[in-house]
Wavefront OBJ file of the C-alpha trace (Angstrom):
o trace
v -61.226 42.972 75.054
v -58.404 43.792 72.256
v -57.376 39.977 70.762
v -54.177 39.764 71.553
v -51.492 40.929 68.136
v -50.053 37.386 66.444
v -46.552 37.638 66.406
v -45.108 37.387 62.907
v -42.646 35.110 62.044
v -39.508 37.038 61.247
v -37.296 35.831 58.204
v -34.069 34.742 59.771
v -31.249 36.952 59.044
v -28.354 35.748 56.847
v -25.021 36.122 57.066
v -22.538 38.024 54.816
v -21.139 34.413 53.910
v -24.515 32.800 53.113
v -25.736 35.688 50.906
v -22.390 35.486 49.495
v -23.301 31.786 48.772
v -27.010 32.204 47.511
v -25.518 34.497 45.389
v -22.922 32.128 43.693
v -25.580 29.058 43.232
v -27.671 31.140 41.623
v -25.667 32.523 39.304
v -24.363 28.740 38.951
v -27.426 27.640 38.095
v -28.778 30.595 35.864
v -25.427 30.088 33.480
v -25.675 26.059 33.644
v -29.292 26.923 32.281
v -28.556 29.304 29.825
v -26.476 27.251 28.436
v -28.728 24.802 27.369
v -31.721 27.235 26.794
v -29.817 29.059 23.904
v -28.858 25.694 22.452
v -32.456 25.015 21.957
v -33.207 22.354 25.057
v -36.508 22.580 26.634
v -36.185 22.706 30.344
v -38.808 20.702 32.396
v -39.915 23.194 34.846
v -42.072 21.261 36.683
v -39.245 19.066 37.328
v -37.216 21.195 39.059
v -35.973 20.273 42.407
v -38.727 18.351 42.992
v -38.264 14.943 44.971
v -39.689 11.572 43.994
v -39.225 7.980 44.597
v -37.764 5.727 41.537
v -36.905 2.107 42.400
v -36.391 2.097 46.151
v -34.301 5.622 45.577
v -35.661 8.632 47.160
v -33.669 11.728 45.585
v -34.676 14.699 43.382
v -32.720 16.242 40.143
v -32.016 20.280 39.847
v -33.068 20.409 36.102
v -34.067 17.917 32.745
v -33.647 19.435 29.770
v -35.100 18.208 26.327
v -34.129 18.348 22.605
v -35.776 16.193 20.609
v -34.906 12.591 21.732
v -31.531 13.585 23.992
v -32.859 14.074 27.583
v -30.445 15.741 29.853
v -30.463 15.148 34.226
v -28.616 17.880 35.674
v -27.234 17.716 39.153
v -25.695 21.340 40.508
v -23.783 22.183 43.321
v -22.234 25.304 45.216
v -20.979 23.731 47.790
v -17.605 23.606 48.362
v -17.817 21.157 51.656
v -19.101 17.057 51.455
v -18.987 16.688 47.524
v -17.983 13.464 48.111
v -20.690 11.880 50.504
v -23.533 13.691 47.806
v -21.808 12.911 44.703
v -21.987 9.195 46.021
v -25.987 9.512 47.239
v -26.329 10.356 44.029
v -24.893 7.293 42.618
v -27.271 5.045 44.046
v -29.965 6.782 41.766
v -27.570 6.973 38.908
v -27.215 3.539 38.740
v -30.525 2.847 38.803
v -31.211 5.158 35.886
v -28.364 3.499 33.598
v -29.719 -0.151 34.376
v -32.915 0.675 33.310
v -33.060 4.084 31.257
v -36.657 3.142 29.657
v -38.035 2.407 32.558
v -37.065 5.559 33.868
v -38.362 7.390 31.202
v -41.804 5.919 31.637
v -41.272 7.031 35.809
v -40.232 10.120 34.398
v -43.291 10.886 32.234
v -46.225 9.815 34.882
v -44.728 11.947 37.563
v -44.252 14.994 35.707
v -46.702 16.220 33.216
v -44.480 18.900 31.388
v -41.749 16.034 30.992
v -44.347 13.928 29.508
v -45.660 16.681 27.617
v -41.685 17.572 26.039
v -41.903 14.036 24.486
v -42.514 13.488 21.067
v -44.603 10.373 20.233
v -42.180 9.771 16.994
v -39.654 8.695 19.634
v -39.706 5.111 20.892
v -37.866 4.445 24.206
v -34.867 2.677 22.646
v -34.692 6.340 20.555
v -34.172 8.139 23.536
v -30.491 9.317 24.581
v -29.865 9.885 28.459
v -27.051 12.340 29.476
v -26.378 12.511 33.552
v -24.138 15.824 34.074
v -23.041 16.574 37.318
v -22.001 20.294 37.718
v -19.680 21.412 40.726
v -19.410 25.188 41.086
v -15.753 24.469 42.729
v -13.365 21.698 41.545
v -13.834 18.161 42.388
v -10.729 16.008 42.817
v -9.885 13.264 39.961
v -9.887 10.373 42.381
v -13.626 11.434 43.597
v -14.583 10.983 39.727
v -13.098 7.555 39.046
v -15.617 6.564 42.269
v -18.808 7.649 40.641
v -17.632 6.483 36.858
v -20.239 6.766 33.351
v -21.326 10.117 34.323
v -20.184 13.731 32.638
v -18.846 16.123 34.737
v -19.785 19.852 34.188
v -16.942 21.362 35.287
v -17.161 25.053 36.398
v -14.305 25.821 33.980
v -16.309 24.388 31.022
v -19.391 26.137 32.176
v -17.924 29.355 31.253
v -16.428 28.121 27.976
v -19.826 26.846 27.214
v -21.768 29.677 28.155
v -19.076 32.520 26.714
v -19.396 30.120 23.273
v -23.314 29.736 23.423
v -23.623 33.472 24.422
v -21.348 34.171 21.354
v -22.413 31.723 18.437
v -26.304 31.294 20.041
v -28.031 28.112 18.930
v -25.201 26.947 16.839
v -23.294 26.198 20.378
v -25.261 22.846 20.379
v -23.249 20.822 17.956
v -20.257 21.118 20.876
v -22.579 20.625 23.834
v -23.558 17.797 22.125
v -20.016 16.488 21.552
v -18.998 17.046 24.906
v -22.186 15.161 26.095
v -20.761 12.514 23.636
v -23.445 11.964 21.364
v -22.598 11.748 17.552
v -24.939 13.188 14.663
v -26.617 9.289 14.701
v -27.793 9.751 18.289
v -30.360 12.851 17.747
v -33.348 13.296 15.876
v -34.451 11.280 13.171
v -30.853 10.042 12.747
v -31.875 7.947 15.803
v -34.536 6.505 14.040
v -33.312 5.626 11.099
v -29.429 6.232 11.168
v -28.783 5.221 7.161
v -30.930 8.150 6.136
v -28.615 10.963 6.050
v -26.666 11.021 2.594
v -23.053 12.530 2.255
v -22.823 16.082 1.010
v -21.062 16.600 -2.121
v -18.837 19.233 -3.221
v -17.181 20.079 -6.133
v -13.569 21.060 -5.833
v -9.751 20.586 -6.499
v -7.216 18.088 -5.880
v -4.164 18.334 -5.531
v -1.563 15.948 -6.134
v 1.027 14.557 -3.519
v 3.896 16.015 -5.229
v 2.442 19.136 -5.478
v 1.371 19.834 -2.008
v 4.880 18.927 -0.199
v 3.108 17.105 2.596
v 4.065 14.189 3.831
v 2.953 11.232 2.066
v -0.353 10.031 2.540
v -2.027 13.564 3.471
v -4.006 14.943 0.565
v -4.954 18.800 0.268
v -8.503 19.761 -1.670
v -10.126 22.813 -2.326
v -13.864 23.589 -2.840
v -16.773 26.091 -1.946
v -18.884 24.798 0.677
v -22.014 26.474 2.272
v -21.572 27.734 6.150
v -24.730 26.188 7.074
v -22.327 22.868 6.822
v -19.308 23.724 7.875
v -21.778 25.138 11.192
v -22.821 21.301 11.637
v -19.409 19.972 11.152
v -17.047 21.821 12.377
v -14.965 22.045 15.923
v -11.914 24.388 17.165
v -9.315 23.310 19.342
v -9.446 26.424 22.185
v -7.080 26.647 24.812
v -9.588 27.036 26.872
v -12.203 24.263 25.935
v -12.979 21.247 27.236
v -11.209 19.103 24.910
v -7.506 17.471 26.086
v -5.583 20.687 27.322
v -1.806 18.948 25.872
v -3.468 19.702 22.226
v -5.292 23.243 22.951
v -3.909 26.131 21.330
v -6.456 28.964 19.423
v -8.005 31.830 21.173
v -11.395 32.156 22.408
v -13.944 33.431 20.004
v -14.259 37.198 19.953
v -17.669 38.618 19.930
v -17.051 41.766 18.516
v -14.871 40.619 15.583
v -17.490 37.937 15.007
v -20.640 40.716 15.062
v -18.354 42.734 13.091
v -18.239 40.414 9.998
v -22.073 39.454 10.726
v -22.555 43.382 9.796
v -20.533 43.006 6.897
v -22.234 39.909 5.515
v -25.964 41.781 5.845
v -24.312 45.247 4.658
v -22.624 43.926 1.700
v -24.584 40.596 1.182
v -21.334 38.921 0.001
v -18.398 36.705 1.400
v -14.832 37.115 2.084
v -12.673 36.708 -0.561
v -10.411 34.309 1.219
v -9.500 30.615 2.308
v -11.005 28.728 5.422
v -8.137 26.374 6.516
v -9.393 22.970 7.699
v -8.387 19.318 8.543
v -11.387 16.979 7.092
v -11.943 13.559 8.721
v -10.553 10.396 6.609
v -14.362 9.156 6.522
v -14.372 12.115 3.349
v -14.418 10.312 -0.108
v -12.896 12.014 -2.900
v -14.765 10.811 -6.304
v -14.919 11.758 -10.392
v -18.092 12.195 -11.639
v -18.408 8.788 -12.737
v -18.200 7.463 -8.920
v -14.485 6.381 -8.759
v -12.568 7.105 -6.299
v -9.443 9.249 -6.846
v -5.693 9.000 -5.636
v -3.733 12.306 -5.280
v -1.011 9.806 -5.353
v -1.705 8.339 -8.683
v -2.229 12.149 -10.293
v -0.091 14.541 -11.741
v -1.534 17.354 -11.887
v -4.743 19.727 -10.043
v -7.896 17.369 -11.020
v -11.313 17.940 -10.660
v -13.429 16.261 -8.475
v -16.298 15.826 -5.837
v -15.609 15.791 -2.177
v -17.954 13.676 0.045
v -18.087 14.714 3.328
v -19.559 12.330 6.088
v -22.429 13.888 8.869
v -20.631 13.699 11.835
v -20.411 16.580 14.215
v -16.933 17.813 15.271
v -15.142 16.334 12.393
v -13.554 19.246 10.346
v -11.159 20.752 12.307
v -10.594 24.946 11.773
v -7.322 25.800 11.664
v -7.824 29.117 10.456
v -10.968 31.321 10.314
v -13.088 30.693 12.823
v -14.605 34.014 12.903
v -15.297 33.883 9.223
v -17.576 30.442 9.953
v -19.490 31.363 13.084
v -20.355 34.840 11.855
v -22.895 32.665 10.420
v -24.104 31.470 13.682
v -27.826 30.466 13.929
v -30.074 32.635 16.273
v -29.730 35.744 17.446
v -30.588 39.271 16.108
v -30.593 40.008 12.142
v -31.326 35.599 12.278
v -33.257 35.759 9.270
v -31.164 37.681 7.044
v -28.579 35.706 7.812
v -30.406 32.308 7.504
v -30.694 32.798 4.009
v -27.306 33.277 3.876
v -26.136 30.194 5.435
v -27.405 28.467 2.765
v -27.194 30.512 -0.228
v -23.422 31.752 0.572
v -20.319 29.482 -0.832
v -16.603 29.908 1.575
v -13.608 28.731 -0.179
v -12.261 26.042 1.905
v -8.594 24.213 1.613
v -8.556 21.251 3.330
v -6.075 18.646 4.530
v -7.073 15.145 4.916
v -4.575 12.551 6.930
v -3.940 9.516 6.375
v -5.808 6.616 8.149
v -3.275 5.521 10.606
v -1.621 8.838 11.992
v -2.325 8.693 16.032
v -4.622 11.607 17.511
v -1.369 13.103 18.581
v 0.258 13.626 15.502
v -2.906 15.167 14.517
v -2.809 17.786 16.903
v 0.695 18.555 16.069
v 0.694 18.898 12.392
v -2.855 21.300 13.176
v -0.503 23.443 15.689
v 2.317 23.694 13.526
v 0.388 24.523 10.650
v -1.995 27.330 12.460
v 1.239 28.651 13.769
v 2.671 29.228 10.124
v 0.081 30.537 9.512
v -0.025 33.260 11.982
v 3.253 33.247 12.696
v 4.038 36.857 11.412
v 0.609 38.279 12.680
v 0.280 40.409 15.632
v -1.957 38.440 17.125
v 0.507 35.590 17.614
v 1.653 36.507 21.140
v 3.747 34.991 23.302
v 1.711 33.079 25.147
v 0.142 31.103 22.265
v 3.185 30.230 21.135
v 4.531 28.932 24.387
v 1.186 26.611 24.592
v 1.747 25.753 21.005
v 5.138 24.686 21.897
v 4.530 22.716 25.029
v 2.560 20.424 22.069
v 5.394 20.853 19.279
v 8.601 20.540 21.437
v 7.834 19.434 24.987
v 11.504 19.640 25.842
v 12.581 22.986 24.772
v 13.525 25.552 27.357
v 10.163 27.572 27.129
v 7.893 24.474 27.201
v 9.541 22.807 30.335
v 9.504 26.315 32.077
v 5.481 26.521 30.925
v 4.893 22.442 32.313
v 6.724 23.774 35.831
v 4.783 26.884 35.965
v 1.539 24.155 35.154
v 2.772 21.999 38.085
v 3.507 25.649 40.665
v -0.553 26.426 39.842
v -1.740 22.986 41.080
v 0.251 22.674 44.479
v 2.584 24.570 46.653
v 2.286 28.170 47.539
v 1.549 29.678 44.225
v -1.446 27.039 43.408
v -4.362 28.593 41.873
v -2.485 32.160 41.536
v -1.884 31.984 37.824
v -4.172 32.458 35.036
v -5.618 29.137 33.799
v -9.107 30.334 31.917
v -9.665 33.057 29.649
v -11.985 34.638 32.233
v -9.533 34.793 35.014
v -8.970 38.230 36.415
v -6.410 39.496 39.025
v -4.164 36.519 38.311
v -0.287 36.345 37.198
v 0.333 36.024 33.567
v 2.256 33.166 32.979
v 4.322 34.355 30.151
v 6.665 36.889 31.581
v 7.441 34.677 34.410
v 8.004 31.851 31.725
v 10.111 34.298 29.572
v 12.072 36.534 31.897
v 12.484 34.068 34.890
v 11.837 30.348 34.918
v 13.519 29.843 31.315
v 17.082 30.970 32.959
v 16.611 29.518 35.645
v 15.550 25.732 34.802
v 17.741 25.565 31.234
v 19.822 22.951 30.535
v 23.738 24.225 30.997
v 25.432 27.166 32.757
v 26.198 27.064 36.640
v 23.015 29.525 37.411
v 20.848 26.453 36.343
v 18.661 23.885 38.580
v 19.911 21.567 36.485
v 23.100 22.344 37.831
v 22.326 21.040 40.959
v 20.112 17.682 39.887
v 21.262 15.045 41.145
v 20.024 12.545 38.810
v 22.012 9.809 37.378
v 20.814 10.114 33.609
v 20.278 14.093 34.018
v 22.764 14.375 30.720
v 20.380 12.926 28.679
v 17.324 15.564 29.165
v 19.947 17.618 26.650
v 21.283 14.565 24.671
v 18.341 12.414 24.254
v 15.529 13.221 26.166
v 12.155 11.332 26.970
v 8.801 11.987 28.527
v 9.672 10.358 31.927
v 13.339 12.040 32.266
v 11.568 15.476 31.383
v 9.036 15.071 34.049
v 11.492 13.688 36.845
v 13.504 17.584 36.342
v 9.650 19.242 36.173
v 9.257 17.851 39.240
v 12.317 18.424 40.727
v 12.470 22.632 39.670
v 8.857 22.748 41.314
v 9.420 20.972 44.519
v 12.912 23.473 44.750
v 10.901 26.228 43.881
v 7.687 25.711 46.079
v 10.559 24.954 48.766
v 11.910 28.820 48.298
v 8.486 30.484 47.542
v 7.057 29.071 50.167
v 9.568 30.192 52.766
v 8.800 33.901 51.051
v 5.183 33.349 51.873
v 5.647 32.403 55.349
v 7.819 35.402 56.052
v 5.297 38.116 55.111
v 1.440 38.928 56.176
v -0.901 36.373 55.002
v -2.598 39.536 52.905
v -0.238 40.751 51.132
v -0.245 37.063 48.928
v -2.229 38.113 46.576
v -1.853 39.228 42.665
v -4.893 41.974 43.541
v -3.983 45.055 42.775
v -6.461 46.660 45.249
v -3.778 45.113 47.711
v -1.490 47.356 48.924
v 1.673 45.976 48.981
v 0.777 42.975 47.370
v 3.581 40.432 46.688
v 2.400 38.280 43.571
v 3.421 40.516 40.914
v 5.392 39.497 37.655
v 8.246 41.861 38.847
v 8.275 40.687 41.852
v 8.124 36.719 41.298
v 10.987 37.065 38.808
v 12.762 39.368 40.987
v 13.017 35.875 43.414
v 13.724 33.198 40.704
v 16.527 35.505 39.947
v 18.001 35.428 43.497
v 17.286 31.575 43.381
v 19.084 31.565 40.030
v 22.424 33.623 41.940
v 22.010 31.134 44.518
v 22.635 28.556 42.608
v 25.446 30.062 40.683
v 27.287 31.693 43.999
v 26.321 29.191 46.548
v 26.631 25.968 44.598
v 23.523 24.550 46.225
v 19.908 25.234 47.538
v 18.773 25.050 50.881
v 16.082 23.989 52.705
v 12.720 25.645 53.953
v 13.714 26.046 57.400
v 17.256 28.393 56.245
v 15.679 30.374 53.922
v 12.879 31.130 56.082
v 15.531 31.948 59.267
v 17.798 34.582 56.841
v 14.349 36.182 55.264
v 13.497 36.388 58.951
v 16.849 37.795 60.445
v 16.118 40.384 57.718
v 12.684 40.984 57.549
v 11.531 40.382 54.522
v 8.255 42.063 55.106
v 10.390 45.371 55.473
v 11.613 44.959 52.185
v 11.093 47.757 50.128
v 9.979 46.679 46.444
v 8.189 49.728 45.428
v 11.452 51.039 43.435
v 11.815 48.004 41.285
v 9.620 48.837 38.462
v 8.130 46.970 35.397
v 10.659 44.875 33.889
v 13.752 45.618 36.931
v 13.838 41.948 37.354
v 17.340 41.559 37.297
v 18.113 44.655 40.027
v 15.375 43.009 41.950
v 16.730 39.550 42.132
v 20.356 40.728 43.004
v 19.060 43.068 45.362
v 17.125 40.464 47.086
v 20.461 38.003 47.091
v 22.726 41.075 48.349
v 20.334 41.583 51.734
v 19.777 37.597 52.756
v 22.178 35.164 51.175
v 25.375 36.863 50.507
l 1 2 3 4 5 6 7 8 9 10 11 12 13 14 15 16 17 18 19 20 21 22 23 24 25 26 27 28 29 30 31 32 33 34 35 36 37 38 39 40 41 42 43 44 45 46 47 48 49 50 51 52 53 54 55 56 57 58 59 60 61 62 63 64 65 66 67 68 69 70 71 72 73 74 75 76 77 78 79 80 81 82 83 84 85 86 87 88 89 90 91 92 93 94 95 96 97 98 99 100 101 102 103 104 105 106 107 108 109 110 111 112 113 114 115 116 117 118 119 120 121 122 123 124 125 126 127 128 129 130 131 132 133 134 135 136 137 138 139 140 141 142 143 144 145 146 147 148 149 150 151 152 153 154 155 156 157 158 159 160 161 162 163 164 165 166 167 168 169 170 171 172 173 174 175 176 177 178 179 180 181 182 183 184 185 186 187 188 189 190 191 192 193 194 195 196 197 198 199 200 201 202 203 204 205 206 207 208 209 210 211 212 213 214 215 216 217 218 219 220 221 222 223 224 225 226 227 228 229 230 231 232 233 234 235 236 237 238 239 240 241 242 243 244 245 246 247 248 249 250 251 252 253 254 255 256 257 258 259 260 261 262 263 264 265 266 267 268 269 270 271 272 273 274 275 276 277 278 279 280 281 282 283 284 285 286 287 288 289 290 291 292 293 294 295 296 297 298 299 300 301 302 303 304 305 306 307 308 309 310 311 312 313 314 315 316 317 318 319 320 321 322 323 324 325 326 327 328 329 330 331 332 333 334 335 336 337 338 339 340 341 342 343 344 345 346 347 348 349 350 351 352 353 354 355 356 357 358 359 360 361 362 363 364 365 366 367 368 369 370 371 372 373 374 375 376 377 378 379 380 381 382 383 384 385 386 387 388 389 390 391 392 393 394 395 396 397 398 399 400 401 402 403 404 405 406 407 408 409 410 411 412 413 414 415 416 417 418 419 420 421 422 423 424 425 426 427 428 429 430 431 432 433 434 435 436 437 438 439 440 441 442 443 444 445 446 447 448 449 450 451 452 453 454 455 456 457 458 459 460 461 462 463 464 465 466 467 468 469 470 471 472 473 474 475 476 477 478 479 480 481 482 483 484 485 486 487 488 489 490 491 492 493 494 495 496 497 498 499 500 501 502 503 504 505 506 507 508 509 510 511 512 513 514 515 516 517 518 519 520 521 522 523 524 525 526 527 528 529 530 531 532 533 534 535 536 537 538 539 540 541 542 543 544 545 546 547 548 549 550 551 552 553 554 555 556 557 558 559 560 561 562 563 564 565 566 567 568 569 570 571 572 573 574
């Protein structure tokens, strides 16, 4: 008699929607990884995902990652549903872990053999360095983060700075990982042991007097050459898109073929551009004779010699101006031990500003804007749209940087949130800086009778031109958006759901810079023929009585703004 054929267990089917989803945690959690694998962490493996019992606590972590005494616990997530009731399971462990961090350590090392195995015995337990990152593939909502507090949140956003920057600069990526974990130089290695140990390096240089360098008083200006191996260690660069305060970010991502470029040039020719590195130094730098005194670019005359000290502190020299020229240096990486030797051996020229002890953070970034702006200034790569950012720090109430802050506040709620370009790897996205240019400046500026401000009701609204202030500024911010959301948003309801979308593969698609100016223009001729705005439900009935979605824009080409907008005010408000 035949034995009767098992039947196998058939793998159950997924959906589109959840392959779509496998396919985005992965890829979450193979950059999140790759991140800290080029910037030399060890990742425990055996670790992984695997669930265990600590203090009561049953839970598991996705990944620990070790360098040297710095242990990382790394929590990722693709969902996009019930952040909030995991985010706060996991604070019950979290806790746990920052009441008693030794303790866990010890837990850490008898349940997993690898993590034990990562440890070096030089380390004592009050060496060690915990870091709990929690990493969201979609955005999690301020409010949720104040709830679970003392914990560093990997923003998606930041993963793909980090991972463009570590992908780009290799193993030298780790002194900013490590700053935006916040650990200083005297957390890691042997500075954890014995934090004294590390001496200042000392450079030989120029400096120049105050009356010769036409700063303000207080700031002094050096020169000196100074090996890139140190400047590697040291240094930090205020990208717009970083993970740093986004009111003081300003310079372009780092370009990998400019920087490969130069890398080929240092190898080809063996030798170093003949040109300045333009950096802010932190006030910890000493500047010294040779006899040890210190010296006063206030009390000289004229360009003395003398030895600049600088401190070991990661992130403390600020580039204004040649970061490619620095991290062509980068540690790791193909042609790595050519170009180890000359990381060392090499000398850049370096001019350096150093403020003086009491200017505020804020100040700081604006002197480093304004000066990397006249700097590049009258280079084609100065485009618009890094000098708008630039100015949103340097003048906060000029025409251009309001219209950027509303433009800000349209891309977080209302019916254009999320459809402009925040990141440098945002694709099929409007470009804020023709809509900032060519529409919103007209139609938010402070006099004429085509103006929003024409029709603010606000009893101090004068002063936003006389004497403005923070608080007045963000009041009219406020008020443009909430008008302008108002309109949009009675343009979005009035066409298919499909066509609102910047995609081009989208036929018909109604987010296009021609197109959005084209209707801040006809808001703008409101305002100037009807004396007024209206309110969602009459806009919507006269785009209706019309039908908007008939409209035809394809004639209105690149830059037709203008013909747009008063065509669009001809056919429903005049």
């Amino acid at each position: 008699m035949a034995k009767a054929k098992r039947k196998k267990n058939k793998k159950k089917s997924l959906s589109p929607a959840e392959k779509e989803l496998n396919r985005i945690k992965r890829t979450h959690f193979r950059e999140v990884r790759s991140i800290f694998s080029t910037c030399g962490f060890k990742r425990i493996q055996g670790a992984s995902d695997k669930e265990f019992t600590f203090d009561g606590t049953t839970s598991d972590l996705d990944d620990i990652f070790v360098y040297e005494n710095v242990i990382v616990l790394c929590e990722c997530t693709a969902a996009q549903n019930n952040i909030s009731e995991h985010l706060k399971k996991k604070k019950v462990l979290y806790d746990k872990i920052q009441k008693n961090p030794a303790e866990f350590h010890s837990f850490l090392a008898k349940k997993f053999p690898d993590f034990a195995e990562a440890q070096n015995a030089k380390y004592q337990p009050h060496h060690l360095r915990t870091a709990i990152l929690y990493c969201s593939r979609y955005p999690i909502k301020s409010e949720l983060k104040k709830e679970v507090p003392n914990i560093t949140y990997l923003d998606y956003n930041i993963v793909r700075y980090l991972k463009t920057i570590s992908d780009r600069v290799k193993r030298s990526a780790r002194y900013e990982l490590f700053s935006f974990l916040g650990l200083s130089h005297k957390d890691i290695g042997a500075s954890a042991i014995a934090p004294g140990t590390v001496p200042q390096l000392s450079y030989k240089g120029s400096i120049l007097p105050e009356g010769q360098s036409h700063f303000p008083s207080g700031y002094k200006v050096v020169s000196f050459y100074v090996d890139p191996a140190a400047l590697l260690e040291r240094c930090y660069v205020l990208r717009k898109d970083g993970w740093r305060d986004d009111a003081g970010l300003y310079q372009r991502m780092i370009s990998r073929k400019k920087i490969e470029s130069i890398r080929r040039y240092l190898i080809g020719k063996k030798r170093v551009f003949i040109n300045n590195i333009i950096v802010t130094l932190p006030n910890s730098t000493k500047l010294i004779d040779d006899e040890g005194s210190t010296l006063d670019p206030a009390q000289i005359k004229t360009t003395e010699p003398g030895n600049i000290l600088l401190p070991f502190e990661y992130n403390s020299i600020g580039l204004i101006d040649g970061q490619h020229r620095v991290f062509s240096y980068y540690e790791g990486g193909r042609d790595e031990q050519k170009i180890s030797i000359l990381r060392v051996q090499q000398n850049l020229l370096v001019t350096g500003v150093i403020y003086p002890s009491n200017l505020s953070s804020t100040d700081r970034s604006k002197f480093e804007a304004t000066l990397f702006l006249e700097i590049n200034a009258t280079q084609t790569n100065a485009k618009s749209d890094l000098k708008q950012a630039i100015g949103v720090l340097l003048q906060p109430f000029s025409q251009d940087s309001i219209a950027r802050r509303i433009v800000n506040s349209l891309n977080e709620t209302g019916p254009l949130s999320d459809e402009f370009e925040r990141y440098f790897y945002d694709k099929g996205k409007i470009k804020t800086t023709s809509i900032v240019s060519y529409g919103l400046k007209q139609l938010i500026k402070l006099s004429g009778d085509d103006s929003l401000f024409k029709v603010w009701k606000h009893p101090d609204r004068d002063k936003l031109a006389e004497k403005p202030n923070d608080a007045l500024a963000k009041e009219y911010i406020d008020f443009c958006a909430t008008q302008i959301n108002t309109f949009m948003g009675a343009v979005k309801s009035s066409v298919p759901s499909a066509r609102w979308t910047a995609d081009k593969k989208t036929k018909g698609r109604m987010l296009t810079t021609t197109i959005l100016n084209g209707f801040i223009i006809c808001l703008r001729l409101i305002v100037e023929n009807k004396k007024r705005l209206y309110s969602f439900e009459t806009y919507k009935s006269k785009f209706d009585a019309s039908e908007l979605a008939q409209f035809d824009f394809a004639p209105y080409k690149s830059s037709q703004y203008r013909k747009l907008g008063e065509a669009l005010f001809a056919k429903y408000f005049q």
